[in-house]
Backbone as a printed PyTorch tensor [residue, N CA C, xyz], in Angstrom:
tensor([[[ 91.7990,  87.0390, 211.6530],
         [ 92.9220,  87.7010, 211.0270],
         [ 93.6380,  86.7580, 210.0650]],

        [[ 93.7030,  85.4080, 210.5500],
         [ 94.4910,  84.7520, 209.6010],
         [ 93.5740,  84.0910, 208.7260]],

        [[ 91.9430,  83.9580, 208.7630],
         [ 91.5700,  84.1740, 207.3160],
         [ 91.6970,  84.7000, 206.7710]],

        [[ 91.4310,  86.1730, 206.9100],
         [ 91.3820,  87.4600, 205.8050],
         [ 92.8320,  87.2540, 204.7820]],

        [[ 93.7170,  87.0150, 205.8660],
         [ 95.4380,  87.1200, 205.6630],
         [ 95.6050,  86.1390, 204.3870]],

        [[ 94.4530,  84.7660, 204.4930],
         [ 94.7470,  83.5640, 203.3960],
         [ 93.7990,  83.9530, 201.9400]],

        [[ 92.8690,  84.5380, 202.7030],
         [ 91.6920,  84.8980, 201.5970],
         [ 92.5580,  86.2080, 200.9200]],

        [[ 93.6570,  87.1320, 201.1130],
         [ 94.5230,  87.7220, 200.3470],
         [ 95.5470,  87.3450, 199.3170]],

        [[ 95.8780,  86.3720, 200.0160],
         [ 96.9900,  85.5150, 200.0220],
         [ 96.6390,  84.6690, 198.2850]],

        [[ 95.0800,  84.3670, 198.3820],
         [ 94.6550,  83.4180, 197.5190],
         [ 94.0450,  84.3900, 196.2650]],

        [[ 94.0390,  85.3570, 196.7950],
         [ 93.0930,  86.5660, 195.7130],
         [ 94.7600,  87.1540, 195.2440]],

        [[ 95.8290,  86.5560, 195.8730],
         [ 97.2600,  87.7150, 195.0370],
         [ 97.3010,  86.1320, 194.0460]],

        [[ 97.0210,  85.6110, 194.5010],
         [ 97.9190,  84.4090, 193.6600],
         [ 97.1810,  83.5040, 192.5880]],

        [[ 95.5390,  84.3150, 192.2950],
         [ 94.8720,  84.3500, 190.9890],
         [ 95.0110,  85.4960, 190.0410]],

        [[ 95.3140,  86.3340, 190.5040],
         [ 96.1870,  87.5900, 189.6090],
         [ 97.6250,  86.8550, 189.5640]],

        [[ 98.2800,  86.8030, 190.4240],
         [ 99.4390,  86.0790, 189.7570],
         [ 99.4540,  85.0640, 188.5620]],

        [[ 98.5130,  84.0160, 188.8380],
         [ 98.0680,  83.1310, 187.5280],
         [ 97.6440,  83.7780, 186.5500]],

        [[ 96.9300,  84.9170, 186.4350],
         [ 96.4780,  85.0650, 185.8510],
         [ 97.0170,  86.2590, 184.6310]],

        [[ 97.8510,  86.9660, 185.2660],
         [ 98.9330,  87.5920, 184.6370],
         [100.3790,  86.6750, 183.6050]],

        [[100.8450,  85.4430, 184.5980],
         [101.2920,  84.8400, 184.0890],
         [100.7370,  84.5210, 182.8380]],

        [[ 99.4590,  83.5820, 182.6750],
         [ 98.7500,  83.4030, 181.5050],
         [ 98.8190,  84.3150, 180.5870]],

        [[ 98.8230,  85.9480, 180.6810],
         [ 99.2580,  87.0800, 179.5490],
         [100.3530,  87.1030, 179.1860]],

        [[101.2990,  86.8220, 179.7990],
         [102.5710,  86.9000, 179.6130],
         [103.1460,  85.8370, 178.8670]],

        [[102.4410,  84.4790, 179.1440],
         [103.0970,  83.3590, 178.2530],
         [101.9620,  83.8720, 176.7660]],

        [[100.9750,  83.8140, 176.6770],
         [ 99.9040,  84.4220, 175.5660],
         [100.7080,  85.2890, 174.5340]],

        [[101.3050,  86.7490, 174.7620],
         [102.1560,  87.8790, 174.4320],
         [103.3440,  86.9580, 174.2610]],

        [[103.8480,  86.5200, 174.8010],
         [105.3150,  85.6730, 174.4890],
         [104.9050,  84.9330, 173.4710]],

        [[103.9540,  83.8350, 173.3870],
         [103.8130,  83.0660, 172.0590],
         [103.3630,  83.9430, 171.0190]],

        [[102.9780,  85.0400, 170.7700],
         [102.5710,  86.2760, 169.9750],
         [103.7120,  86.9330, 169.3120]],

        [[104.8360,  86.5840, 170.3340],
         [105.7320,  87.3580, 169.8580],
         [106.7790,  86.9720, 169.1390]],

        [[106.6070,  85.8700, 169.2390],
         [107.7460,  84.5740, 168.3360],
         [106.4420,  84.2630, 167.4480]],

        [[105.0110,  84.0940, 166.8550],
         [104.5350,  84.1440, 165.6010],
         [105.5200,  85.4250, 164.7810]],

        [[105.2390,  86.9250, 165.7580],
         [105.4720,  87.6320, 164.5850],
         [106.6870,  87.3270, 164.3140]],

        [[107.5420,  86.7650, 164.8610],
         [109.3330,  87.1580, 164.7230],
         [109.3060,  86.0020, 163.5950]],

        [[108.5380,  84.6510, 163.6350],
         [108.4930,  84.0580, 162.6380],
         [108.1030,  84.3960, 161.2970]],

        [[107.1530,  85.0750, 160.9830],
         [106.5870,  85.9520, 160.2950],
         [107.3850,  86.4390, 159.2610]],

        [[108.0680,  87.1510, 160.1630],
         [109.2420,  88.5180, 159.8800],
         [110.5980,  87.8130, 158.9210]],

        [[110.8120,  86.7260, 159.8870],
         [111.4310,  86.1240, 159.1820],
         [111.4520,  85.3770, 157.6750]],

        [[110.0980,  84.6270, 157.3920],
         [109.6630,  84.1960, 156.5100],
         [109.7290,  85.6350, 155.4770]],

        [[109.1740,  86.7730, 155.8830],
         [108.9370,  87.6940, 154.6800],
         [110.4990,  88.5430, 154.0520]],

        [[111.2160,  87.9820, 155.3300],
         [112.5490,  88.5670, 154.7460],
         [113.1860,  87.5850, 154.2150]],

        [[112.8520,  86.1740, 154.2050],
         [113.2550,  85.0910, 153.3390],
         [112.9810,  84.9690, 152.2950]],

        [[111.4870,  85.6140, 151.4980],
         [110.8460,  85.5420, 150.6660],
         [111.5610,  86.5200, 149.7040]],

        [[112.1400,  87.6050, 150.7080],
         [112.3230,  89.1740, 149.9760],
         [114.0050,  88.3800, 149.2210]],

        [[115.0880,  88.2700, 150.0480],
         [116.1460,  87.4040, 149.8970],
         [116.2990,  87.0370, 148.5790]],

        [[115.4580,  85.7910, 148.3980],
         [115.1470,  84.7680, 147.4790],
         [114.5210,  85.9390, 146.1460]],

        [[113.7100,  87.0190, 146.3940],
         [113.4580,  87.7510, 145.2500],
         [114.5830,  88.5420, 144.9650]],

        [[115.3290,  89.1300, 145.6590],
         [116.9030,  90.0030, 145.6990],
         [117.2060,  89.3780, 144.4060]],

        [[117.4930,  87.6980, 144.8360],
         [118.6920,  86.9310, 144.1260],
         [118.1380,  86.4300, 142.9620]],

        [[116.8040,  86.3950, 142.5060],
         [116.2910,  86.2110, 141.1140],
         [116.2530,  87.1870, 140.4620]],

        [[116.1810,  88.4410, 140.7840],
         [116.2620,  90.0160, 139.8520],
         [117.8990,  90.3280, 140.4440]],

        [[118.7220,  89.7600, 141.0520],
         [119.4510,  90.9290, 140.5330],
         [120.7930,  90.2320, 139.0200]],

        [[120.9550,  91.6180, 139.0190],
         [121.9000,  90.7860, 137.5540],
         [122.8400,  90.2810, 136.9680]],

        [[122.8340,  88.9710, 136.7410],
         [123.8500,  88.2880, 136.4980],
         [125.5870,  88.9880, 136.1250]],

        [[126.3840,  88.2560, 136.7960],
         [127.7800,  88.4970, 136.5060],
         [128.5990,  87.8690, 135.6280]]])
């Protein structure tokens, strides 16, 4: 009984690792795009302020 109980025990806690690993994966995924996002609305910004027209 208290193998089965460890051999569970050890089979929850490679899905646990192993979920973790998606989760940090998707997290670094998700700060590229936010970087991304950022850069292209920096780019856009910087074009705003060269077309629009002088005062």
């Amino acid at each position: 009984m208290e193998k089965q109980h460890l051999t569970q025990v050890r089979a929850l806690e490679r899905r646990i690792a192993k979920l973790e690993a998606a989760v940090a994966k998707e997290h670094s995924h998700a700060i590229t795009i936010r970087n991304q996002w950022f850069e292209i609305f920096e780019q856009l910004q910087k074009n705003a302020t060269v077309w629009s027209p002088k005062q």
